[in-house]
C-alpha positions as CSV (number, residue, x, y, z in Angstrom):
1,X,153.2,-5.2,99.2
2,X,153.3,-8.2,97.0
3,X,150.2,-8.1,94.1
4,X,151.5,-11.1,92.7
5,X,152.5,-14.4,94.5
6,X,153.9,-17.5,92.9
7,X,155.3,-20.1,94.2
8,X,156.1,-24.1,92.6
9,X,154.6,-23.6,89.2
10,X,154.8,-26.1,87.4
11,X,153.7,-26.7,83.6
12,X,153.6,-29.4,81.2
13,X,152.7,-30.4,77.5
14,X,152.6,-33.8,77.2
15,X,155.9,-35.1,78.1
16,X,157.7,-31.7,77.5
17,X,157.9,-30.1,80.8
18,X,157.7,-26.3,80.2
19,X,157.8,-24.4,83.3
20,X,159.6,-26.3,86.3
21,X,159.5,-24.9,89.4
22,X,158.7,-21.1,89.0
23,X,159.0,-18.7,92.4
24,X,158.6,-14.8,91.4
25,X,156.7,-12.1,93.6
26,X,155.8,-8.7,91.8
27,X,155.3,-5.7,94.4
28,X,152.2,-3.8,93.8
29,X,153.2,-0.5,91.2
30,X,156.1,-2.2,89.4
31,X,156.8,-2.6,85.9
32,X,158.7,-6.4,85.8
33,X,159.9,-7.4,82.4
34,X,160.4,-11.3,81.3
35,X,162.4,-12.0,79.0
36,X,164.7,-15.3,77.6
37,X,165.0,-17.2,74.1
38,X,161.9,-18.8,72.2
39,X,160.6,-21.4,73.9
40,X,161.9,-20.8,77.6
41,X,158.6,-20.4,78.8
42,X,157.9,-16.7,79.1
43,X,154.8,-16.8,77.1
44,X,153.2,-19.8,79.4
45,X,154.2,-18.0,82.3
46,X,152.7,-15.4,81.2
47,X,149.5,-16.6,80.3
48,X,149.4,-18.5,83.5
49,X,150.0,-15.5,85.5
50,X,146.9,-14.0,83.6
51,X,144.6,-17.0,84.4
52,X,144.2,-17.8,80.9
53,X,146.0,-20.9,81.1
54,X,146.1,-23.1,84.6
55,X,149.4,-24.5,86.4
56,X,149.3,-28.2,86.8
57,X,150.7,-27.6,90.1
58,X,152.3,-24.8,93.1
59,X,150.1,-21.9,94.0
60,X,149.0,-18.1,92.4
61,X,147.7,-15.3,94.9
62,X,146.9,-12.2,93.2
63,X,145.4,-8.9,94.4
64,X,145.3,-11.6,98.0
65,X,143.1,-14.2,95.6
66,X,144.0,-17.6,95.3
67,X,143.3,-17.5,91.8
68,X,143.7,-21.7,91.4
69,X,141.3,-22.3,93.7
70,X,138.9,-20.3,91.4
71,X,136.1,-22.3,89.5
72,X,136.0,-21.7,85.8
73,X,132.8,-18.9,86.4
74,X,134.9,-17.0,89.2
75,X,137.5,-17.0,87.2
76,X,136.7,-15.7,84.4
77,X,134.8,-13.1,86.5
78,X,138.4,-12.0,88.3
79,X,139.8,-12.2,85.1
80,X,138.0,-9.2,83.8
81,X,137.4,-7.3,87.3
82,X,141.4,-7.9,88.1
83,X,143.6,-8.2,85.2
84,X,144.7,-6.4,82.0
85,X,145.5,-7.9,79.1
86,X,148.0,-6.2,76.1
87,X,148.3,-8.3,73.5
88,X,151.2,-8.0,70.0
89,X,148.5,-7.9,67.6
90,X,145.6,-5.8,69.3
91,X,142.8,-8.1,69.5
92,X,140.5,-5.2,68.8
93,X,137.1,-6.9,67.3
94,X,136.9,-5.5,63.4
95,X,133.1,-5.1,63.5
96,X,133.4,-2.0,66.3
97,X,134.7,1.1,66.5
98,X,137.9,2.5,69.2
99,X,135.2,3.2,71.5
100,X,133.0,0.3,71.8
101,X,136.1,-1.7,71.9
102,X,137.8,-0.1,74.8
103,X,134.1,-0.6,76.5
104,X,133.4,-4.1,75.8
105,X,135.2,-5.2,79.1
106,X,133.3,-2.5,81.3
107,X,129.9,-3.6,80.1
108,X,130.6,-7.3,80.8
109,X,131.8,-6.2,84.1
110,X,127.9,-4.8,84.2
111,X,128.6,-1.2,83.7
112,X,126.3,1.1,81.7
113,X,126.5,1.6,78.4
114,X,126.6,5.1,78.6
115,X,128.7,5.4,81.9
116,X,131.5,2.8,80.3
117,X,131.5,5.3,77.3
118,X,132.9,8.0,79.4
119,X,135.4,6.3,81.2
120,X,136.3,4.9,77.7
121,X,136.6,8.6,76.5
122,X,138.9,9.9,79.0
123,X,140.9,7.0,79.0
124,X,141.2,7.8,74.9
125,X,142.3,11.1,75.7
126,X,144.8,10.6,78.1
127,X,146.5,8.4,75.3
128,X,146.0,10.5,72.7
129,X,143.5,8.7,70.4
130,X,140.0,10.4,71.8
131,X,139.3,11.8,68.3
132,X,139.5,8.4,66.6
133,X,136.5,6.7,68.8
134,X,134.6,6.7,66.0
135,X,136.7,4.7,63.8
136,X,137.1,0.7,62.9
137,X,140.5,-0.5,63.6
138,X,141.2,-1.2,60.3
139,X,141.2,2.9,59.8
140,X,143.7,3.3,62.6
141,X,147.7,2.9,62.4
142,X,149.6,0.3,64.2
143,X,150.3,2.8,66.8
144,X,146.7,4.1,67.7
145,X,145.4,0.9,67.5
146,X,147.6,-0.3,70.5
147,X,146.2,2.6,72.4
148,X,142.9,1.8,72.0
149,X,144.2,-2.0,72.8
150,X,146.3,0.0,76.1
151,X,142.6,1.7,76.7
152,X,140.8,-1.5,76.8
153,X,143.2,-3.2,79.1
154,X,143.0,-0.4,81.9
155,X,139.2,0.7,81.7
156,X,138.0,-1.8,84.6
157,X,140.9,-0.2,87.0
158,X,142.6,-3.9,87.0
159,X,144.9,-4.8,89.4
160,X,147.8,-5.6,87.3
161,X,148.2,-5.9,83.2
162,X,150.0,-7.9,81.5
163,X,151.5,-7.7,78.4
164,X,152.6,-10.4,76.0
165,X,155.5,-8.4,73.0
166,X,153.4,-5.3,73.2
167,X,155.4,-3.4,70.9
168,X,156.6,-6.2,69.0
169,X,154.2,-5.1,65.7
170,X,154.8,-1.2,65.7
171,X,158.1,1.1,64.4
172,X,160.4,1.9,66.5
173,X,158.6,5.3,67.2
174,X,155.6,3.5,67.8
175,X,157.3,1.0,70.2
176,X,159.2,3.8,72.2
177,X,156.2,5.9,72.8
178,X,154.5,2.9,74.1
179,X,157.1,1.7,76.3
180,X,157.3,5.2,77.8
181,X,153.3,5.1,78.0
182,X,153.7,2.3,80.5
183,X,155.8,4.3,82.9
184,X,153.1,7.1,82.4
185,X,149.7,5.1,82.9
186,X,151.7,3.7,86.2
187,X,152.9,7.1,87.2
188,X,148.5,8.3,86.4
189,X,146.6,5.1,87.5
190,X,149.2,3.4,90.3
191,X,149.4,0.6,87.5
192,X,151.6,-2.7,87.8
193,X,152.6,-4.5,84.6
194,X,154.4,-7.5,83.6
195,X,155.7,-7.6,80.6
196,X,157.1,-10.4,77.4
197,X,159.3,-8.4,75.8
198,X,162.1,-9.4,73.1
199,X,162.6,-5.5,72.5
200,X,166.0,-5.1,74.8
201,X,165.5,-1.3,75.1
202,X,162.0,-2.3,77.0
203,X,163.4,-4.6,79.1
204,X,166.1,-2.7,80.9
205,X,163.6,0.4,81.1
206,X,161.5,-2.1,83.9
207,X,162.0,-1.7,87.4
208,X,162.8,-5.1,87.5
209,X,163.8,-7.9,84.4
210,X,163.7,-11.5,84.9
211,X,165.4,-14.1,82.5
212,X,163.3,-17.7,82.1
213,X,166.2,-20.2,81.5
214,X,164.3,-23.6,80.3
215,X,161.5,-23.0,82.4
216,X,163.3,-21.6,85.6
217,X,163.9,-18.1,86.5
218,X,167.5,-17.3,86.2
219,X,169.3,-16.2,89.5
């Protein structure tokens, strides 16, 4: 069963057409990677798959939700019931600690404070960074602070995450234990990811890879 549906999109800047015409469909469980040269479009793609950005035109189904036909307040309301986000350079707010990071997205979803804090927790220790909840993420490494970034993403049960060069900031250690983290949290939580990747080891470790050739998927 298909989680995500696109069909026609379309995006412009201006006069510079970006995406032209993009068809994909992404099966519920998979791990899809997108990849092609800077400026092909992978990141817009991307963002528009996530709802940050809109398509000027085609149609988006995801999770069975016409996500374009969304106003900007259900949106932004699927947006954090429905989707994951994993971003290159964390995101994690500097004034908190791991743990009040990872539950910022439950409690704006409405969930307790103190209920969000244990899903947070075992969410920590299932990646390995429980004992650093207490920390600011400028007293973290690279690698834990993409954990607590991975927590964050997955602590509202999303349908599908996405991620934009997840590993594109750690070691190669870092970035290989996170690559095989993704195969894990999907193996643990029945997770589905779609992922930017330039890291080549990555993209042939996805289920499936597509290639964005000036704005079209390659066939």
């Amino acid at each position: 069963m298909a989680i995500i549906e696109a069909k026609s999109i379309t995006k412009s800047y201006g006069e510079l057409a970006v995406l032209k015409g993009i068809d994909l469909s992404i099966a519920e469980k998979e791990i899809v990677s997108i990849v092609g040269a800077s400026g092909a479009g992978k990141t817009t793609l991307l963002q528009i798959l996530g709802t940050l950005d809109r398509a000027d035109g085609g149609s988006l189904h995801i999770a069975n939700t016409d996500v374009l036909s969304l106003n900007d307040k259900a949106l932004s309301k699927f947006r954090n019931t429905s989707i994951g986000f994993i971003f290159q350079f964390h995101q994690l707010l500097p004034e908190f600690n791991a743990i009040e990071n990872v539950c910022l997205p439950a409690l704006i979803k409405g969930v307790g404070k103190k209920e969000a804090e244990v899903q947070a927790l075992d969410l920590m220790k299932f990646l390995g960074v429980a004992e650093r909840a207490t920390h600011k993420p400028n007293q973290l490494s690279g690698g834990e602070q993409q954990r607590v970034a991975v927590a964050r993403s997955l602590i509202n049960r999303p349908s599908v995450i996405f991620a934009d060069e997840p590993s594109g900031n750690l070691d190669s250690k870092n970035a290989e234990q996170l690559h095989q983290l993704f195969f894990d949290l999907r193996k643990e939580f029945d997770q589905t990811f779609v992922i930017v990747t330039h890291n080549k080891e990555l993209a042939e470790m996805a289920d499936r890879k597509l290639t964005i050739v000036d704005g079209m998927v390659e066939i």
